[in-house]
N, C-alpha and C positions, 0 to 999 in steps of 0.2 A: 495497635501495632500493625504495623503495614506486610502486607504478607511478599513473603519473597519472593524474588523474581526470577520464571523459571522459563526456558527457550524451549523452544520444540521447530527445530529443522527440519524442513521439508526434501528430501530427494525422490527424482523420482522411479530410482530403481535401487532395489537392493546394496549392486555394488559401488554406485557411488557414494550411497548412507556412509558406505564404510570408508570409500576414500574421504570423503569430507572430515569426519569422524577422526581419521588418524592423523588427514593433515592438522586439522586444530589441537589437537592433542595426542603426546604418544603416549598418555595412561587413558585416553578413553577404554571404557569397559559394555564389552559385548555382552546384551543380555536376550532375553529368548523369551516372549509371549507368544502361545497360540503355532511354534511352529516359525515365526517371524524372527529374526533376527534386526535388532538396532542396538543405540550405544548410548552409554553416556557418561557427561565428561565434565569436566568443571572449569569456569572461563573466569577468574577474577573475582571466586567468591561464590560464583552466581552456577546454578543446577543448569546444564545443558542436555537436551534430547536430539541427538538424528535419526530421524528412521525415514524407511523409505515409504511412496505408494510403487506401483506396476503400473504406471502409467495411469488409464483413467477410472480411477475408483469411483466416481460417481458419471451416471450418465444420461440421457436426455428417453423417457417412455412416456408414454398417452398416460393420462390419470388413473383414465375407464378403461379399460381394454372393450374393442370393440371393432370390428370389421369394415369394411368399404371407406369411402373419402367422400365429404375431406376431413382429415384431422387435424385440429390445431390445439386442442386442448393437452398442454404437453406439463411436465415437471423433470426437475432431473430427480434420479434415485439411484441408491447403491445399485453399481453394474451389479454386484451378485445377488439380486431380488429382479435385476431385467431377465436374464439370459441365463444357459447353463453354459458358455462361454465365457460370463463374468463371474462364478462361481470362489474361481481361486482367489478372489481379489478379496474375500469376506472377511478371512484370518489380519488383513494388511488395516481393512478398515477397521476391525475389532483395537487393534494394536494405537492407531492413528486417535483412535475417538476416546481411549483411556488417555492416553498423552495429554491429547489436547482439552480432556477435564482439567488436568495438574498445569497447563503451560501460561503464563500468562502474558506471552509473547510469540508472534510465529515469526518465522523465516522461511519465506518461500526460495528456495535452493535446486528448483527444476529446472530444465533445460531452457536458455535463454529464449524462447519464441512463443509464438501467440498458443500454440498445443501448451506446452513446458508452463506456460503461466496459468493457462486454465486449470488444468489438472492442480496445480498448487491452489488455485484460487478457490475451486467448487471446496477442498478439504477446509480453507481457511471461514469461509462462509458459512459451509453446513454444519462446522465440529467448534469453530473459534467463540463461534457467536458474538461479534462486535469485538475481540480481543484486539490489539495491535498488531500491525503486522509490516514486514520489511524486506526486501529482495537483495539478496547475496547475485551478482553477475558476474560470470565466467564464460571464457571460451574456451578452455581447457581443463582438466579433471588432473592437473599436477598440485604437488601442496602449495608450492608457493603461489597458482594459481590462485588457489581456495581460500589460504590465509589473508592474500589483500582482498578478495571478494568479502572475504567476513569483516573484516577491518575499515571497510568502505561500504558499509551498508547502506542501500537505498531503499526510496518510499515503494511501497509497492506499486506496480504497474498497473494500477487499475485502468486502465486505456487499454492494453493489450488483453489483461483479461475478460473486454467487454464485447473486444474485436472477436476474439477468439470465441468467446457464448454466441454471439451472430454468428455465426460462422456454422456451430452446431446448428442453430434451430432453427439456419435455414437451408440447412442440407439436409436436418430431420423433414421440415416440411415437403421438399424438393422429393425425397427420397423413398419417404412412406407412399405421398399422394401419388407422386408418379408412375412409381412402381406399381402401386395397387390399380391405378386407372388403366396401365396396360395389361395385368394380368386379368382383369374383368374384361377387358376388350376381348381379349385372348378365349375368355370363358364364352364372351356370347356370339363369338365365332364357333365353337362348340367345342373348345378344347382346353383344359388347363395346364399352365406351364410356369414354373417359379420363371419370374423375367423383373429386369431391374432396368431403372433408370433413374439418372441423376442431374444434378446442377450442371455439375461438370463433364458426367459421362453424355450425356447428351452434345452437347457443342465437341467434343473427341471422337464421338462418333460420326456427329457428319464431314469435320474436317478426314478423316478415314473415307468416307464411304465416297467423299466427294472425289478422291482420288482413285478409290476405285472405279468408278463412273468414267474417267477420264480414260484409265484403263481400259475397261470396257467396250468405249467408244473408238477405240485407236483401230485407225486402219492403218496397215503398214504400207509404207511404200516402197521401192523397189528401187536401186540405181547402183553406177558403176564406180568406181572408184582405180585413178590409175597410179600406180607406183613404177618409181624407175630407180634402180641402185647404182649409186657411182663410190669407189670406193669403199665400199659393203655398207655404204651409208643409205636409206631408205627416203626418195625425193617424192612427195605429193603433188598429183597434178594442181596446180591452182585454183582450176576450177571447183576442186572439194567436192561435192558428190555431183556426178551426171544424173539428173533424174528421167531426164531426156535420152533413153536408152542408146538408140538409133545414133543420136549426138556424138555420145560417148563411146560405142563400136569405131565409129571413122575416125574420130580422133587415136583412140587404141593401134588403129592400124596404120595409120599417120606416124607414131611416136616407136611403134614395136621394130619395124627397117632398123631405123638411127642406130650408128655405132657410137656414136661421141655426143655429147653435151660440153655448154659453152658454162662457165660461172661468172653469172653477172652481176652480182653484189653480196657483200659478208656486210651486217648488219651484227656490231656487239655492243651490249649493255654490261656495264656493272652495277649491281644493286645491293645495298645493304636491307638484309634481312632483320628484323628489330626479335627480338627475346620475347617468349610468349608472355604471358598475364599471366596470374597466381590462379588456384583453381577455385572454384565457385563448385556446388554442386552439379548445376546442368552439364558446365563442360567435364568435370572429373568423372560423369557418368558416361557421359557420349568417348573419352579418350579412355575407358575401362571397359567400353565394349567392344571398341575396335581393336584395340591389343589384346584383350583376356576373350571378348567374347562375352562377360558377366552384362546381365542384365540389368538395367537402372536398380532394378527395386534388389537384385543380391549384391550390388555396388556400395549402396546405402547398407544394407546389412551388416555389409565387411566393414564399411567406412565408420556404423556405429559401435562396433565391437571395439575398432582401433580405439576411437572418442573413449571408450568407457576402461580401456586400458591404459588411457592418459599418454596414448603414444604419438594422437594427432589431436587437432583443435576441432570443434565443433562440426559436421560436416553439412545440417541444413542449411547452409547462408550464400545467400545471391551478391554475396563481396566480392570482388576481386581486388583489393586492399589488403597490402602489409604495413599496417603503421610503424614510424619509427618507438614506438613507446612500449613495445612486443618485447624489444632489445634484439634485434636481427641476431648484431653481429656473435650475440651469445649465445644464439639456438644456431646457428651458421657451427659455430666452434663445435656446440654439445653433437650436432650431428656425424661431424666430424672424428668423431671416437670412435665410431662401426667404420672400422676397415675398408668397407664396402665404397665410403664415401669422401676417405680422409684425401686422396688424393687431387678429387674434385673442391672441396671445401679449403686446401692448403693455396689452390691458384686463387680463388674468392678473396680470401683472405690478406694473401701476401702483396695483391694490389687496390686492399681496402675497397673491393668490389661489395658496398652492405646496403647499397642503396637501391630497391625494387624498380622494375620495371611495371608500372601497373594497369589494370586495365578501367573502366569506365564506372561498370555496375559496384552500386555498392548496397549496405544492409544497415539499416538503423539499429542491430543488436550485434553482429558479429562481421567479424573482421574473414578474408579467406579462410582455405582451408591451407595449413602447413603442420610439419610436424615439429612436436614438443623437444625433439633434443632426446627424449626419454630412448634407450634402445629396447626394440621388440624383445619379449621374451618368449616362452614357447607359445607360437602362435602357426595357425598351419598355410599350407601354402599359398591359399589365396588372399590370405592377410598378407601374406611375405610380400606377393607379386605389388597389389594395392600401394602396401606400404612403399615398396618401391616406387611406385610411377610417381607418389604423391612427394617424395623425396628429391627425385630427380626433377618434378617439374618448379618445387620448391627453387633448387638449386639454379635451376636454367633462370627465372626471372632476376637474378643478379649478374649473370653471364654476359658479357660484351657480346653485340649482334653479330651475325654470321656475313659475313661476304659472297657475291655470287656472282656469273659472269651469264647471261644468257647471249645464244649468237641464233642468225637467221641467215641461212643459203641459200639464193636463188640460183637456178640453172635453167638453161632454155635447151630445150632439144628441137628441133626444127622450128617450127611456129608457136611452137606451145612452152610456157615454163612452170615449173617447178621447185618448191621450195621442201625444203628440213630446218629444223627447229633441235638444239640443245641446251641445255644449262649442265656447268658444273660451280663446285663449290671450290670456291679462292680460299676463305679463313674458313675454319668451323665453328669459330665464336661458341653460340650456345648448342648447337649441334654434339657437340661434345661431350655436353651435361645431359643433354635428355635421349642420348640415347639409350639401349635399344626401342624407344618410343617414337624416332623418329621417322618419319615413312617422306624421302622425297625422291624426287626421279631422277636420275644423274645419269644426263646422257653426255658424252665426251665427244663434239665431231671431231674427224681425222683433219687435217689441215688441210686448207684450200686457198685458192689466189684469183682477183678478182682476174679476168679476162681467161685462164686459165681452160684448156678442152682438156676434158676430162671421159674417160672411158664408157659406156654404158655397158655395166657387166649385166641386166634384166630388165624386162619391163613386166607387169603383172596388172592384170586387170581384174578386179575384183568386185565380185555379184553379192551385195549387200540390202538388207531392209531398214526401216529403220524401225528405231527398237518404241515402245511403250511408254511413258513415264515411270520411273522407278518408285516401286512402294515405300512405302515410312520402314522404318526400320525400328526397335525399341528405344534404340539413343537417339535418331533424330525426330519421332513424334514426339518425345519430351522436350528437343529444342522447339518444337513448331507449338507447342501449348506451352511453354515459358513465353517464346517470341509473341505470342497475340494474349500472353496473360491470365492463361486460364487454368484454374487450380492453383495448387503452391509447392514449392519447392519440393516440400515433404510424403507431397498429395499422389505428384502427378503419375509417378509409377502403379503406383498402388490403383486409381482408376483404370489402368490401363489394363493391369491384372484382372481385372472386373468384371471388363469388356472382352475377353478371352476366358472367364470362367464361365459367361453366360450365353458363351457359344457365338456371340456376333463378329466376333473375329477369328483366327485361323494363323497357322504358318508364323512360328513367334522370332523368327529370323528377318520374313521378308510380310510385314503385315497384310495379310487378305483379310477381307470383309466377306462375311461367308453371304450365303444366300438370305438366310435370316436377319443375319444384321444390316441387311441393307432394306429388308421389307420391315423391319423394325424404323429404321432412317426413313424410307419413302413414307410408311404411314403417317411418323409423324412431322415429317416436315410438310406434308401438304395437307393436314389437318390442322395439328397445333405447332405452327414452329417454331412457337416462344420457347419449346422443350430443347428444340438444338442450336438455340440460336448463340452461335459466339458471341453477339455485342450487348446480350443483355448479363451474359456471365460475365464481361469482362467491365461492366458496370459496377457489376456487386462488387467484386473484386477491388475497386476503386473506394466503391465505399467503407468498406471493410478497412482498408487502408485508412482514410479519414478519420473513423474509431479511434485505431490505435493512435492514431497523431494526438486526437482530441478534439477532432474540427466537426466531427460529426456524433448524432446519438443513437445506441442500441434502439432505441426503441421508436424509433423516425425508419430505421432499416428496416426494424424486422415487420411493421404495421404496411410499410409500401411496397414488400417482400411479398406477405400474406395476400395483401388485394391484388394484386397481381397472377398469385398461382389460383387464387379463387377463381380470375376472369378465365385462365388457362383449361381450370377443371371444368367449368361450366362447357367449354367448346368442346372439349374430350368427350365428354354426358353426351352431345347431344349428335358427334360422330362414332360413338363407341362401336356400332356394331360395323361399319363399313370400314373402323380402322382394324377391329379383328378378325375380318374377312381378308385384308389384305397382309398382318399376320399370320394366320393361317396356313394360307398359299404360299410364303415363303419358305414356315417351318418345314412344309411337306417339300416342298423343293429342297431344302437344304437337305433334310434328313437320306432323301431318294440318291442326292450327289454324294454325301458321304457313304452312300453305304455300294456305291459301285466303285470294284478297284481293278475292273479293266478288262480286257474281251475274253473271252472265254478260249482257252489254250486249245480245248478237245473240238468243241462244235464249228469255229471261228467265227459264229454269228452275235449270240448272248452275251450276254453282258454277266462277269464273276459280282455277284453279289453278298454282303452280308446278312444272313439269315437268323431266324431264331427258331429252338425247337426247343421239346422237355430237357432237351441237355446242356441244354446254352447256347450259346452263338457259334456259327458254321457260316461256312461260302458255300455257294453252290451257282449255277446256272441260270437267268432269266427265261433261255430256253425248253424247263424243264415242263411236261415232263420226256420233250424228246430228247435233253442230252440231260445226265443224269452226271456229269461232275459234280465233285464237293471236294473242300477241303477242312481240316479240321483250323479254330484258332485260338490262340491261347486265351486263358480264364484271366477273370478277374483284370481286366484290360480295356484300354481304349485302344482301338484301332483305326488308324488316319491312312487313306491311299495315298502310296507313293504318286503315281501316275508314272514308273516305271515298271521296265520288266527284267529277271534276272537275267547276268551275261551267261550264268553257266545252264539255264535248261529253260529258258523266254518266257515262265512264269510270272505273271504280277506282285509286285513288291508290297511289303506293307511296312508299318512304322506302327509301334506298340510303343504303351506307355503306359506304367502302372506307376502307382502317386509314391513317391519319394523313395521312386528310384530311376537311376538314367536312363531315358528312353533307347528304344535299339532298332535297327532295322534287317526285315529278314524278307525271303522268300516263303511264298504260299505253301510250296512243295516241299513235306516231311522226306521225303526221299530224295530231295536237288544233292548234287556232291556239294555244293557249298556249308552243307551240315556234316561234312564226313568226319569232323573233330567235335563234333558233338555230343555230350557224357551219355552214354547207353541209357540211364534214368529218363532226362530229356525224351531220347528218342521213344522209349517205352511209351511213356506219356502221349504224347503225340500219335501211336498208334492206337492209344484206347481213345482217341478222343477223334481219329479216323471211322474206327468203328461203332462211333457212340453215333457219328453223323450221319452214317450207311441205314444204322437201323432203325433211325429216321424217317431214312429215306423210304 
């Protein structure tokens, strides 16, 4: 008798087991092993199972444990026997590994991408043991998503799950060996330091440092700039900067006599502004930082909490495509029932506007990102805002394009002429939709006629530099590593965090490369620079892709992967000590800059430094022990110098930051008046930690 036939679905988080689960069935039944919650339900006769993993239950360790490099002898194994990080994950594989004794069928039901398949695929391999298996695909977490996802069941993806094992093991190799060859550098320079580096953190870091170098090397220059106003309108001399000082004096005084100016040509264009593109991850990151401020990797956060609430589609995917087979104009409608949007959604609609404006980039699994139609339920504000932007730009790529008018004025004042530049907006087309997102400059000139003499009510000569190249920012060095290919959608924040946890960057607004992360970069790009090289990452990366297509094999990558970091280790071995001599000298440089936050108030000579005593950390004076200032500073903290000083008593600023909670900025000085609303506790505080410093001293 043939034994019957039992599913075991794959999710890979708890709460979509359950949306899966009630979209297929509204009498699935919740049951509880070990702590674990999944379900089970009956499809046409036949025993169905969902349950979930937490992402990756199984994961890539050495066999032997064993210290130094290189290491390639690897296996995966339950995360919760690697790490005490992978620990919670034990109760999910307990629950997963009885299942898939009883199932005699899987359904991999993870999140459609190379991650989302592996994690289904290590369980389908390790637990299945040759059983059959078959992939459910969605881009959204709604029922009726899931039910045609189930109803349309595919083969499994074994191309992306193989893409995706590359992937691991050789960011395992990249990551162990790497990391362990600088941290021995580091040793036989005579210092130990946990230090990391990667496949990808390497090429991020020199595109970073390469800009700071640029920085670095800027010299500013010096020139004049002449402004003349007619009509309160603001006219540039032509010339654009005098750099030529002397030049620029006689001309000034040439142009500052003149009472009138001549207008000798109006220059107007009209332009049609076209409707943005649907959002892709990189750009919904880069337009959530500029508006909210959120950082790529808490953009993604919020974006997958919406995903997992079924309130937006997938958020990892490099599409910029709304297909018609989505049914627009029915997610257009459903969005339309929140108040907030009926408005906008009833002009879409009433001139059958259902057809996208799209953009280039697309994704072999997933379609943009838009919202489901679903309305938010309690969610807190920064889902709100999110959900908003993602709504509004949804809406904007069916919007008719904007209209615009740019004009160009010339005027001559003696010998010399000058010109002003406007635009305004004629139609608002899609302006309309995506506001308040939309940031553009709307200057209105006053009227003017060509041959016309016109007043000079000012002239202004202005003493300017010029400025540095602008650092990366968090939204746009994740456009410049999508732009050159490096890492992945899901990757590229999360390195970036990495490289700011291991100290080699700074300033998570305006990205610096600290002292150390650049003698981290120097080391190794003039020893081994295969380590930051962009064009060999953006190699793999290629390959990797070829995997999933099917045009290429795991095992061609990961063997031309290996001789390659082997040729890399061998040159690392044989500069190790001259690279961690030049690590070294950076750490202590770095360490020396962060720990000065600025001249010393009392002596004016010394430099205020951070100190350490039996009681903790204090400032006190370079000059000591002839000036004997100190100041107390708070515990259990990190401290960053402002390189400011307060307005209220010319004290040096600092910025504190203690872990998971919002950083603040204050003065040195417990007794500045800028603390005169400060709770008496506090201040107490503060004085015992004054006098903890004194008796230090």
């Amino acid at each position: 008798m043939a034994k019957a036939k039992i599913q075991l679905i794959i999710s890979e988080k708890p709460k979509t087991a359950e949306k899966i689960a009630r979209a297929l069935s509204k009498d699935a039944k919740a049951k509880n092993l070990h702590g674990v919650n999944y379900f089970e339900l009956e499809l046409d006769g036949m025993k169905v199972y969902v349950a979930p993993a937490v992402g990756h239950i199984f994961t890539l360790d050495q066999k032997i444990k064993k210290s130094g490099y290189p290491i390639f002898d690897i296996e995966w194994k339950p995360s919760s026997e690697v790490s005490e990080y992978g620990a919670f994950t034990k109760k999910y594989l307990q629950v997963l590994a009885k299942l898939s004794k009883e199932a005699t069928e899987f359904i991999s039901a993870t999140d459609y991408d190379m991650e989302g398949s592996l994690i289904a695929g290590n369980i389908i391999n390790h637990l299945g043991k040759g059983k059959p298996a078959k992939r459910m695909l969605f881009s959204t977490l709604t029922s009726q998503d899931l039910t045609q996802a189930y109803s349309k069941l595919q083969p499994l993806d074994v191309s992306s799950i193989s893409a995706g094992e590359t992937r691991h093991i050789m960011d395992y190799y990249w990551g162990i060996n790497c990391s362990r060859a600088l941290m021995g550098a580091m040793k036989a320079g005579g210092r130990f330091k946990i230090m990391s580096i990667g496949r990808v953190q390497g090429p991020a870091l020199a595109i970073l440092a390469h800009k700071e170098r640029e920085i670095l090397a800027f010299i500013p220059q010096k020139y004049l700039e002449i402004h003349a106003f007619a009509k309160n309108t603001d006219f540039l001399h032509d010339a654009g900067r005098f750099f030529d000082l002397a030049k620029g004096e006689a001309a000034f005084l040439e142009i500052v006599s003149k009472k009138s100016g001549k207008i000798l040509s109006i220059e107007s264009r009209k332009f049609k502004q076209l409707s943005p593109v649907p959002f892709d991850l990189t750009t919904l990151q880069v337009e959530s930082y500029r508006n909210f401020g959120y950082s790529p990797t808490r953009t993604l956060q919020i974006a997958q909490s919406l995903y997992d609430d079924a309130i937006i589609s997938y958020p990892r995917t490099s599409s910029q495509k709304l297909p018609e087979k989505l049914g627009l104009k029915k997610i257009i409608e459903m969005v339309g029932k929140n108040p907030l949007y009926s408005k906008l959604t009833l002009q879409l609609l009433s001139k059958n506007r259902i057809i996208p404006h799209e953009g280039e980039k697309t994704d072999s699994a997933h379609v943009s990102i838009y919202p489901t139609g679903q309305l938010p339920g309690r969610v807190g504000r920064d889902e709100l805002n999110l959900y908003d932007l993602i709504v509004k730009r949804f809406l904007s790529v069916f919007a008719p394009e904007a209209k615009r008018e740019s004009m160009k004025v010339t005027m001559q004042i003696g010998e010399h002429k000058f010109a002003t530049d406007g635009t305004r907006t004629i139609e608002d087309g899609w302006f309309e939709f995506y506001r308040p997102y939309l940031h553009l400059e709307e200057i209105t000139l006053p009227e003017f006629k060509e041959g016309e003499n016109v007043a000079i009510e000012k002239v202004e000569k202005l003493e300017k530099e010029t400025q540095p190249p602008r650092r990366y920012t968090p939204a746009s060095i994740i456009r410049e590593l999508e732009r050159q290919n490096l890492g992945t959608k899901a990757t590229r924040s999360v390195i970036i965090d990495t490289l700011f946890d291991r100290q080699y960057l700074s300033d998570k607004k305006s990205i610096k490369v600290t002292q150390f992360g650049l003698a981290v970069y120097e080391a190794l790009s003039e020893n081994v620079p295969e380590i930051t090289s962009e064009t060999l990452t953006r190699e793999f990366e290629e390959k990797v892709d070829k995997i999933e297509k099917g045009e290429m094999q795991k095992e061609t990558v990961v063997a031309d992967g290996k001789a390659l970091l082997l040729k890399i280790l061998t040159e690392f071995k044989e500069n190790e000590k001259k690279i961690g001599i030049g690590l070294l000298k950076g750490h202590d440089v770095a360490q020396k800059t962060a720990s000065i936050l600025g001249k010393c108030n009392l002596c004016k000579e010394g430099d205020l430094q951070i100190r350490r005593s039996k009681f903790g950390y204090f400032v006190g004076c370079s000059s000591y022990p002839n000036c004997k200032n100190i100041f107390p500073l708070p515990r259990n903290a990190l401290i960053e110098p402002k390189n400011t000083v307060c307005k209220f008593c010319g004290i040096p600023e600092i910025k504190v930051i203690r872990k998971g909670k919002r950083p603040f900025e204050m003065c040195l000085n417990p007794k500045c008046e800028s603390k005169a609303n400060w709770k008496s506790n506090t201040e107490n505080k503060w004085k015992k930690k004054e006098t903890d410093a004194k008796s230090e001293d």
